[in-house]
N, C-alpha and C positions, 0 to 999 in steps of 0.2 A: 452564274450570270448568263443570260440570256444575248450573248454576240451578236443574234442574228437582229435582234429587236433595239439594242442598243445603236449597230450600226443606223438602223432605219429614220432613228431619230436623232443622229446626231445634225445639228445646224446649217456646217459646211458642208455643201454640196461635194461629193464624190460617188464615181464608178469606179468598180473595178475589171482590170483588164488582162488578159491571159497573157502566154508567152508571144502567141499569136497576133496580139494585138486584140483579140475577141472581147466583146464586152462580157463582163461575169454577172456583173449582179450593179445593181444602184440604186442610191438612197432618196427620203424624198425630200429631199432639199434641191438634190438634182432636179428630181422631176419640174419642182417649182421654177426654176432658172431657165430649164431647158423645154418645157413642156412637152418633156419624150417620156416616155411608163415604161418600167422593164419588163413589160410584157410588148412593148414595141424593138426594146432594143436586146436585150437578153440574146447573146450567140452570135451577133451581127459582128459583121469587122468595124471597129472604130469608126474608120474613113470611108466605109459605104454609108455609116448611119452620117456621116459630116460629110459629104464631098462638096468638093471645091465650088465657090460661085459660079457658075459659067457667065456671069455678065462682068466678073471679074476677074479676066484670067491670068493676069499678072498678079493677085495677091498671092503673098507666101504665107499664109496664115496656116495653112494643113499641110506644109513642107515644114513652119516652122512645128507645129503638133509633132509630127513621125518624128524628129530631128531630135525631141526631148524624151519621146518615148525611147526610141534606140540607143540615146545614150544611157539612160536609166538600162535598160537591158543591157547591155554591155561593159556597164562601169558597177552595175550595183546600188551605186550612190544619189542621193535623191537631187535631183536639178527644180529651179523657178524656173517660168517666163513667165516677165511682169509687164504690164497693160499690153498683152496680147491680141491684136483683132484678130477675129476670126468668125467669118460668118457662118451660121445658122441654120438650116430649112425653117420656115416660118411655120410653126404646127397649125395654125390658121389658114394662113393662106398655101394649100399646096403648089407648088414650084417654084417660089417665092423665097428671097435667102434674107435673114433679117442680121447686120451687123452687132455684134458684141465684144467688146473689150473684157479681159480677164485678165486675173495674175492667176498662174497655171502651175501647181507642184506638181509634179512626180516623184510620190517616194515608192521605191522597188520594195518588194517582200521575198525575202530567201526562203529556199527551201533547203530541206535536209541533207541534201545533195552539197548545199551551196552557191548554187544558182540562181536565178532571179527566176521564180514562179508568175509572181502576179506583181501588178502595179495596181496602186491608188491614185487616181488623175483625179485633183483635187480641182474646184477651179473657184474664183472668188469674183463676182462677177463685179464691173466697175465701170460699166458700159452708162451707168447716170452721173458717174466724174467728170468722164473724157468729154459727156454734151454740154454740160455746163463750162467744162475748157472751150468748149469750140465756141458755145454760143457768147460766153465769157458773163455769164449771169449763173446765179447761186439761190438757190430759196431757203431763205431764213426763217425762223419761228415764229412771226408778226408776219407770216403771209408776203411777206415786201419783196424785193426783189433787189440786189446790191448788186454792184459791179464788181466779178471778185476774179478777173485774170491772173492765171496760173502757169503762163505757160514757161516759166522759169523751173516749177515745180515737175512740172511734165516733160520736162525737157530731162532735168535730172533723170526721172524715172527711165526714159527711154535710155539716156547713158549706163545707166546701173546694170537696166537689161541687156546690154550690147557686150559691158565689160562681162559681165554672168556668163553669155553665153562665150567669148572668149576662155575664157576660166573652165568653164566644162568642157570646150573641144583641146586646150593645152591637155588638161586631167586626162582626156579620154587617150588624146595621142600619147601623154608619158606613160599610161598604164599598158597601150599594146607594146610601148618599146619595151616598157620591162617586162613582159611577157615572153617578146619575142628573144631576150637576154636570156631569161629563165627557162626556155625549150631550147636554146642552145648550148648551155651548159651542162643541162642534161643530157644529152645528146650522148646515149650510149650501145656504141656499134656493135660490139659484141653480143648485144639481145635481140637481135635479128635472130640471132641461129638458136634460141630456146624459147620455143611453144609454150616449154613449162616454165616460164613465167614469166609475169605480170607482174606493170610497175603501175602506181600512180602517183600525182602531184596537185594537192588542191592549196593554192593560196589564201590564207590569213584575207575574212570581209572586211578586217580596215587598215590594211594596208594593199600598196601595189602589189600587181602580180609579181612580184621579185620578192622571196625571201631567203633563209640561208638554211632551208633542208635539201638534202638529196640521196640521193641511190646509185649502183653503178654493178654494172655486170663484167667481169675479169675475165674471159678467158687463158688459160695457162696451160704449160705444158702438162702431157701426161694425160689427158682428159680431165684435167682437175678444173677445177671451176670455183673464182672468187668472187664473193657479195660483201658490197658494203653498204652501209647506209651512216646518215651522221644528220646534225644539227649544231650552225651555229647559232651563237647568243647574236638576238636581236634579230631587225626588221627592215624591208626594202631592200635596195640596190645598193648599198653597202653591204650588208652581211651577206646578199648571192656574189656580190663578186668575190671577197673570201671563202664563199664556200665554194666556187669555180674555181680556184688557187688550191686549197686543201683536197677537192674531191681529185683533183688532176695527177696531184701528187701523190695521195695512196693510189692511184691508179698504178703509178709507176711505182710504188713501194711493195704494192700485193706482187707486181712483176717479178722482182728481182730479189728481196728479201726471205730469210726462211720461217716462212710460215708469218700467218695473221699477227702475230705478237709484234714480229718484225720487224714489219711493215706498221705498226701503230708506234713502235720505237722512233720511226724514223719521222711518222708524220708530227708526232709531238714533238720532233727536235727544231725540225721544218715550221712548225705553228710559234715557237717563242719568237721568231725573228719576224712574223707577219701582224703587223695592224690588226685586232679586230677579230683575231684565232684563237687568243687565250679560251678557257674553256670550252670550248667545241665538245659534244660528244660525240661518239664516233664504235659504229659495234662493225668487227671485219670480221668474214670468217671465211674457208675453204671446202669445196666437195670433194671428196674424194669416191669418185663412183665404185672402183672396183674392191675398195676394203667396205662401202658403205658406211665413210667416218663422216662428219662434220667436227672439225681445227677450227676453233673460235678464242679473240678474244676483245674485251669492250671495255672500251674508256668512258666510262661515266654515264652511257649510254642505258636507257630501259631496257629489257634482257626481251629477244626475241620469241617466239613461242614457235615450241615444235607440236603439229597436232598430229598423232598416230592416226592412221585409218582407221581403229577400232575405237577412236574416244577419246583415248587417254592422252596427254599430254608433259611435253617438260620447257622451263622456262628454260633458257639458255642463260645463266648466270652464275655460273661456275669459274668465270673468268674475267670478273667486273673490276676496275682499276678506273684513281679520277679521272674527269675530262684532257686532256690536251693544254700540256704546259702550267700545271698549276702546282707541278713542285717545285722546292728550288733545285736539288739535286737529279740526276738523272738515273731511274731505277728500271730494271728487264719489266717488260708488261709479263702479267699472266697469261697461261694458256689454258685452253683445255678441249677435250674429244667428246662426242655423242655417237650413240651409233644410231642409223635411224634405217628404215626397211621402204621397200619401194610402198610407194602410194603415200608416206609421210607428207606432210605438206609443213614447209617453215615459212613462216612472215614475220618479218620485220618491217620495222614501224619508227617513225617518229612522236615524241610525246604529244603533237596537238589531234593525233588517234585518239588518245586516251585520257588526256587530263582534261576537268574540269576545274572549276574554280572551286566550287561549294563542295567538291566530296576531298576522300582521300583518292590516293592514286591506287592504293590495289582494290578498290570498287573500278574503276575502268580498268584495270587490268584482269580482273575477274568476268567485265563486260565480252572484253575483246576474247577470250577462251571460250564462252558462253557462246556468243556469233559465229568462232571457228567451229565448233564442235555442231552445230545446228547447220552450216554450210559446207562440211568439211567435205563431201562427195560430189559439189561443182566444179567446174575445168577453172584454171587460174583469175583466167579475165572475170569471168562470173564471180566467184569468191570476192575479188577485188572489190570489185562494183558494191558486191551485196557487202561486205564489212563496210566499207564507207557509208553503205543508207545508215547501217544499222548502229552504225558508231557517230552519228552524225549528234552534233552537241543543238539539242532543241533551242537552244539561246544563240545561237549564230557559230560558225567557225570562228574561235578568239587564236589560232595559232593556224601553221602552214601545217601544211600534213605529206610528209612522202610513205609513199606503203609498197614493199618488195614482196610477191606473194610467189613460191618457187616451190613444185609440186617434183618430190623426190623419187 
């Protein structure tokens, strides 16, 4: 199918717009509405090609425009504004600004990243409603002319759009709190002091920035060095605050327990008594620099992948046991050792890296080996970055994603 030629003809006028705010490309539907040609606007900023009336300088009509765009960049999620004024340049008369009423969507486009890439600023023009409101006459099909005030109607509208925008700036403000929740419960001090390695955290596009994956860097005596990572069940600000409970608490169980097994005994004893814990998985494990071991063991967890410098690879799943609290009895986790050589690199991962809906899971677990073994010779943060393009689900982020990438 031909995208480019379908969009050109599609009805509803739309541009689209970069991260920038830039105009990309637009249809002619647009043009018809607007009588601007993308060979006039193509590259411009938005609000050079619309700036404000200057014979009107109290309208908020292009503070209310930025106001829907940024939150769309910010939140993801598509916002209206309904009967919008907003005036014009008059393509006729140059200098001249011609008034227009619109209802105005913004739906955001993600990118592989996760990100908002581009917007579609839709706009639906209604600027011959609003004269017939004001003038308070309608033209009917027999040419005649009836009395048809609406300002009852119009009035709602205005309230709809007032509560809408309410509603988008509540959303936007409880998405940065749970953001701001979710970057402090990660908050792990000990990865200061290792260059070699890289964490990330990308949240699930339909939910808030709060979900319940995380990661967490141990430092312990001896030069030994603990990494966990884990995942609880479910979404938002309920499951990060269980998983700020649970992550806190293997923190201090990798401490003082002997060895990974240990410490996953204790935290599964710790999860039957918390709301919300059951099933959790949860993969710990220990460096040990100067035997060059890796001490692992994983509750229910996806098995991490060790990628050799030369290629070769081994899954870590030598020591897999269920999630967190879902026996009745209480039984020793397993353990187990790997030995790995300088230049190895381990990452660990949460399942929304790798699972899709439509495949099996060892097609994305095959994906993610494929990626390390193509990237294996970049510095930590590189790697990170580049598995997440390359693991990016082309249907959207459906799940949170934590990724621990630790160059041995």
């Amino acid at each position: 199918m031909d995208y480019k030629a379908l969009f050109t003809a599609v009805p509803a006028a739309c541009v689209v717009l970069d991260r920038d705010l830039r105009i990309v490309t637009l249809n002619e539907a647009y043009t018809e509405v607007t009588g601007r040609t993308a060979a006039e606007l193509a590259g411009t900023d938005f609000f050079e090609a619309y700036p404000p009336d200057p014979d009107e300088p109290t309208s908020q009509g292009a503070e209310a425009q930025r106001q829907g765009l940024e939150l769309a960049l910010r939140t993801g999620r598509q916002n209206m504004l309904l009967l919008h004024r907003f005036a014009i340049p008059n393509p006729n008369r140059p200098g001249e600004f011609e008034p227009r009423w619109w209802n105005v969507t913004n739906r955001p486009i993600i990118g592989p990243e996760g990100r908002v890439e581009l917007i579609v600023h839709r706009i639906d023009d209604v600027t011959a409603f609003v004269r017939w409101e004001r003038e308070g006459v309608e033209p009917v099909a027999d040419g005649e002319q009836v009395k048809a005030p609406r300002a009852e109607l119009f009035t709602r509208a205005r309230e709809l759009q007032e509560a809408n925008a309410r509603l988008q700036e509540m959303t936007s403000r409880t998405r940065d709190l749970a953001l701001t929740l979710q970057q402090a419960m990660l908050a792990t001090p000990d990865l200061a002091d290792h260059p070699e390695i890289a964490v990330r955290y990308r949240p699930a596009l339909r939910e808030l920035n709060a979900c319940g994956d995380w990661y967490d860097v141990v430092d312990l005596p001896g030069g030994r060095l603990g990494l966990t990572v884990g995942d609880v069940v479910g979404h938002g600000v309920d499951a990060a605050s269980v998983m700020g409970m649970l992550r806190s608490a293997l923190s201090a169980a990798m401490r003082v327990a002997d060895g990974p097994s240990g410490a996953l005994e204790t935290l599964g004893l710790y999860a039957r008594a918390q709301k919300g814990a059951m099933a959790t998985t949860t993969f710990a494990c220990q460096v040990y620099p100067a035997s060059r071991l890796l001490m692992y063991s994983n509750a229910g967890h996806l098995p991490p992948v060790l990628m050799r410098a030369d290629g070769s690879y081994v899954f870590l799943d030598g020591a897999t046991d269920p999630p967190l609290g879902v026996r009745f009895e209480h039984v020793p986790r397993p353990q187990a050792t790997v030995e790995y050589r300088r230049g190895d690199t381990l990452v660990m991962y949460t399942d929304g890296l790798v699972e899709r809906r439509t495949e099996d899971i060892d097609v994305g677990l095959d994906r993610l080996v494929g990626a390390m073994r193509g990237m294996r010779g970049l510095p930590p943060e590189e790697l990170a970055d580049g598995l997440l393009a390359e693991m990016a689900n082309p249907d959207g982020q459906q799940d949170d994603v934590s990724l621990m990438v630790t160059r041995l």
